[in-house]
N, C-alpha and C positions, 0 to 999 in steps of 0.2 A: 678782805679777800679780793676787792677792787682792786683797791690801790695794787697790791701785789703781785695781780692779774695787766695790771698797765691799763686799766679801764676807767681809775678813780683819779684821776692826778692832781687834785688840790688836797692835800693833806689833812684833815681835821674839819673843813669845812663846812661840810655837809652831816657830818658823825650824830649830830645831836636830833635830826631830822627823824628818822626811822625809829630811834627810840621814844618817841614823842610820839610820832602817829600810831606805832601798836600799842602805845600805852591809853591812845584816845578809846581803841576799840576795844580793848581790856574793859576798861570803865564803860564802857557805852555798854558792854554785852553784861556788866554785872549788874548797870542799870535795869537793862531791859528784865532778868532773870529774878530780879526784888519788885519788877513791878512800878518802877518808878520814873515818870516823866524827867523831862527836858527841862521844861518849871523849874522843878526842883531843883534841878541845881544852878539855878539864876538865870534860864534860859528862857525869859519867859516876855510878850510884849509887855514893853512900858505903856502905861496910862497915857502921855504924851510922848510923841517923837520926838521933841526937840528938845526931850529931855538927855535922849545921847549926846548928839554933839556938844552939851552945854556942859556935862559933864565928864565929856572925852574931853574936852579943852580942861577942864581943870584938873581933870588925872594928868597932864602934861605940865600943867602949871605949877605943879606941888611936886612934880618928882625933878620938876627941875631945881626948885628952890630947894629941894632935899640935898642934890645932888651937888650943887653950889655951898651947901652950909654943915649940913649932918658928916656928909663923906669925908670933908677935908680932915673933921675934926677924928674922926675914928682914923680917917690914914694917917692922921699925923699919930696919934694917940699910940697904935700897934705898927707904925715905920714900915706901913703899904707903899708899895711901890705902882707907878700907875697900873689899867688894866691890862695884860699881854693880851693885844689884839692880833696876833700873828699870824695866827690862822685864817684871816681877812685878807690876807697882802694880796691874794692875787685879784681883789677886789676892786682896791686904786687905781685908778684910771681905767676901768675897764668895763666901758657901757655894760654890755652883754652878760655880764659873771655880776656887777650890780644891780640890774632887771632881776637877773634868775632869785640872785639872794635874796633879795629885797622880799620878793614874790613871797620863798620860801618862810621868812622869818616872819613876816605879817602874817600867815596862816598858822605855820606851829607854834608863833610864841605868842602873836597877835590871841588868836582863838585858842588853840590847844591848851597851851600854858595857863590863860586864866583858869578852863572851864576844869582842870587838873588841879591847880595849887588853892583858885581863891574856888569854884563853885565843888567842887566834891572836898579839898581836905579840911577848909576852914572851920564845918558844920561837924566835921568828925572829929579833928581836933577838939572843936569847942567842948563836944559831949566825954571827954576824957577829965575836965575840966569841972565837970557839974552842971556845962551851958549857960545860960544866961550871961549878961552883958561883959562880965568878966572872964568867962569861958569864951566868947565871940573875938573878943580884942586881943586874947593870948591863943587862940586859934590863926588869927589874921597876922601876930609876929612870928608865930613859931613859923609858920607856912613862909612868910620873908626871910627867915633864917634856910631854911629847907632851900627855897627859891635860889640864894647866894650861893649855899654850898653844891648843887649840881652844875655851876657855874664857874669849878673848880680848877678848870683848864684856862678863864683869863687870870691866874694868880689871886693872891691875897687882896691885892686892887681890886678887881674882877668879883670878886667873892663881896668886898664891902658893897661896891656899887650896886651890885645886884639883888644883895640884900636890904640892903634901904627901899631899893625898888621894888622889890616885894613887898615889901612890909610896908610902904606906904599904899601899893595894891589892894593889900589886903585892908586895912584899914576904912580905905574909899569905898570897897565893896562893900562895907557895915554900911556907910555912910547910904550909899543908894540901897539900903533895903535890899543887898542881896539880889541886885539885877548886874548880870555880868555882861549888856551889850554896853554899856559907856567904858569899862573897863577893857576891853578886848579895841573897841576903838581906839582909846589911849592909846595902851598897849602896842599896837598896830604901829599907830602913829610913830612912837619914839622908837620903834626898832627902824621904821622908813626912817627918821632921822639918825640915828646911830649910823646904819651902813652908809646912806647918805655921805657923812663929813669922812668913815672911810676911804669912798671913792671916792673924796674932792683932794684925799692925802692930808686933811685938817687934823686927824686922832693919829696918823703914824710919823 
């Protein structure tokens, strides 16, 4: 209704935004109505602090090495074409609209996204499953599958990459016992590099 009001003029860029944040308060208000902490859903202090960044670098270090060896092989595998990043373009060379993004996508997909795909669906998924270690690990891919496919507007490209990325997400979260601050750092991180090499013109 923006856009077609002459209010919204980047096309698709911001879309994913608003559906992310009512969906945080959805969940936050279903939390609070079961009665159920922040804790719980991986929100919780670590025992040491340098235990995030030690493992926000390695969330970055594994979805890169995913993203170098798993992706190629699936795009080649189902003849993916890269991810359509289009929706970005007005982002290349354009200090200002890469600040704003940037901002935006370290919060919704940084924060939001984990505390939605790996800290509330992983534990639900899991209990569909039977839970325990094997309900936990097909909770954390199915949620990587889930992750790629609302990811469905960068194409079939788009859709693998983001499903690796999820799904190696989710996996890490088992890995830290279910604390989602090194995960959300990660996370953070490689969206600031994503837009990043858009705005350098590197990915278009």
């Amino acid at each position: 209704a923006l856009r077609n009001a002459g209010r919204f003029p980047y096309p698709g860029l911001f879309d994913g935004g608003p559906t992310l944040i009512a969906s945080f308060f959805v969940v936050a208000a279903v939390m609070r109505w079961r009665g159920q902490s922040w804790s719980a859903m991986g929100l919780r202090r670590p025992q040491r602090w340098w235990f995030i960044p030690l493992w926000g670098l390695l969330v970055i270090v594994v979805n890169v090495v995913a993203q170098l060896t798993v992706v190629p092989l699936l795009a080649g595998a189902l003849h993916a074409p890269q991810p359509d990043l289009s929706r970005y373009d007005a982002v290349v060379g354009n200090l200002r609209m890469f600040a704003i993004t940037a901002a935006g996508a370290m919060i919704t997909g940084g924060f939001i996204e984990e505390f939605i795909y790996r800290g509330m669906m992983v534990d639900r998924i899991a209990r569909l499953f039977g839970g325990g270690k094997r309900g936990l690990i097909a909770g954390a891919l199915l949620c990587g599958l889930a992750f790629g496919l609302v990811h469905f507007k960068w194409g079939l490209g788009g859709i693998l990459v983001t499903a690796v990325m999820g799904s190696v997400l989710g996996l890490l979260y088992l890995g830290t016992r279910r604390n989602l601050w090194p995960l959300i750092a990660g996370h953070a991180a490689l969206d600031f590099i994503l837009l990043l090499q858009v705005y350098l013109g590197v990915l278009n």
